[in-house]
C-alpha positions in Angstrom: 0.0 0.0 0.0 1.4 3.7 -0.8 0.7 6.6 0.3 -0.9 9.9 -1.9 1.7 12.0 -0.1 4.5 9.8 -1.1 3.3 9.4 -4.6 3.1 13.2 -4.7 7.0 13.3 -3.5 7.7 10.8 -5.7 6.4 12.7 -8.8 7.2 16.2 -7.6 11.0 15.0 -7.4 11.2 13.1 -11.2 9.4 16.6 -12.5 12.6 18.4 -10.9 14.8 16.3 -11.9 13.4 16.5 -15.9 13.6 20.0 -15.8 16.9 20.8 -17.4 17.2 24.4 -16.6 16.8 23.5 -13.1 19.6 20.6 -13.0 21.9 23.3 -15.1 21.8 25.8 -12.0 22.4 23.3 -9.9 25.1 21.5 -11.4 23.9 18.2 -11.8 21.1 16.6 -9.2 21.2 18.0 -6.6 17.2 17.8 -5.3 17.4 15.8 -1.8 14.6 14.5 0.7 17.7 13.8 3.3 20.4 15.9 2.2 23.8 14.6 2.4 26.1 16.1 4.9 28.6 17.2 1.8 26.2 18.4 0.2 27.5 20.8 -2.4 25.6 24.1 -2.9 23.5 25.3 -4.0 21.1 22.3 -3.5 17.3 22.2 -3.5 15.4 19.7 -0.6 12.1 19.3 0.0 10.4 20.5 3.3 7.7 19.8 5.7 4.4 19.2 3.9 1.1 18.8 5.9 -1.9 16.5 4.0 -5.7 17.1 5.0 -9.3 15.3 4.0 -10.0 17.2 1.6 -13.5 14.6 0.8 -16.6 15.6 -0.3 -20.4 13.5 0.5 -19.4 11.3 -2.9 -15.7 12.1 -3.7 -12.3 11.2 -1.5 -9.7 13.5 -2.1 -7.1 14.8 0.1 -5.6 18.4 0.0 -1.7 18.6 0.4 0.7 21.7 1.6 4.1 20.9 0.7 7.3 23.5 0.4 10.6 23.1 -1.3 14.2 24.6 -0.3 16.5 26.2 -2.5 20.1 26.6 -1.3 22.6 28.9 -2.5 25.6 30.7 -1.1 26.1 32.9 -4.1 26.2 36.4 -2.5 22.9 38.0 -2.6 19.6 36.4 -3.7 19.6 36.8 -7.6 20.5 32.6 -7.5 17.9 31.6 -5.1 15.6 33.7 -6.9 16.2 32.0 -9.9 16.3 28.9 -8.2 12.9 29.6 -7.3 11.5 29.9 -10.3 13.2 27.2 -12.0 10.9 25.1 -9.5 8.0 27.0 -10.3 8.1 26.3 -13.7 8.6 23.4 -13.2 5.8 22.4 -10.9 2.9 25.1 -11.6 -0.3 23.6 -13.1 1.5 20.7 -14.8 -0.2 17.7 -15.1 2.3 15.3 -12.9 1.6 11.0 -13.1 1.0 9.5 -9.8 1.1 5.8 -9.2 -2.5 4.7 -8.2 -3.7 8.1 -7.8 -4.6 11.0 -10.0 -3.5 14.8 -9.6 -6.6 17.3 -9.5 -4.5 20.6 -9.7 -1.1 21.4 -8.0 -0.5 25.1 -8.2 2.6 27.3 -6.4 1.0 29.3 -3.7 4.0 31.9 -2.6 7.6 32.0 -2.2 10.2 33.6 0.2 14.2 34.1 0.6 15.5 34.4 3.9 19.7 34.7 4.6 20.3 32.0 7.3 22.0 32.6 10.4 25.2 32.3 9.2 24.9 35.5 7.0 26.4 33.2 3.8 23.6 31.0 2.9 20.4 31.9 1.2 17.4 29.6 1.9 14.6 30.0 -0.7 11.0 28.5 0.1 8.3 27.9 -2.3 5.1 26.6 -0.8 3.0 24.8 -3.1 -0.8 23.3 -3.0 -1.6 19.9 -4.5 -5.4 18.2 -4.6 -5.7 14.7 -5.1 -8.0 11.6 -5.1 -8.0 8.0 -5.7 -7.8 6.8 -9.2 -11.0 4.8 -10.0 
């Protein structure tokens, strides 16, 4: 048995992954759930992600809040930024495959860069919004 918020992950991560201008500013893969201790930058990961019922009287659907992490310590933001977007496009309104369940809409909700404590590293959020139910 899977789950619809691991099928989600699942598909959210191959759609990085495919997206070449993504991979380019990255320099290669670098998209973690569990990101390696020498991890080179910058690196994207994904974050926390709540699900909820999202059911109605006839239909079974569930709603799911999920954010993504850019990485960069480029001075300034200009590369999380573009990071950013990169996911966006990416992700926005496209019409993912999930194993055993089908996407209703996924759409990017906001995004945010913050500098980290250290004052070298820029963290970049994007907070996306994904519907889905059961395939029949």
């Amino acid at each position: 048995m899977s789950s619809p918020a691991w099928e989600l992950q699942k598909a959210v991560y191959g759609a990085l992954v495919a997206e070449e201008d993504l991979v380019a500013l990255l320099g290669g893969e670098r998209i973690y759930d569990e990101v390696p201790r020498s991890a080179a930058f910058p690196y994207v990961s994904f974050g926390p992600s709540t699900v909820r019922d999202w059911s109605t009287s006839t239909e079974t659907a569930s709603e799911h809040l999920f954010t993504l992490r850019a990485w960069s310590k480029a001075g300034g933001e200009r590369e999380t930024h573009v990071l950013l977007e990169a996911i966006r496009a990416a992700l926005h309104e496209e019409a993912l495959s999930l194993t055993g369940y089908r996407l209703v809409s996924i759409r990017h909700e906001t995004s945010d860069v913050t500098r980290a404590a250290d004052g070298e590293t820029y963290q970049g959020i994007a907070r996306f919004r994904a519907v889905i139910e059961p395939q029949p």
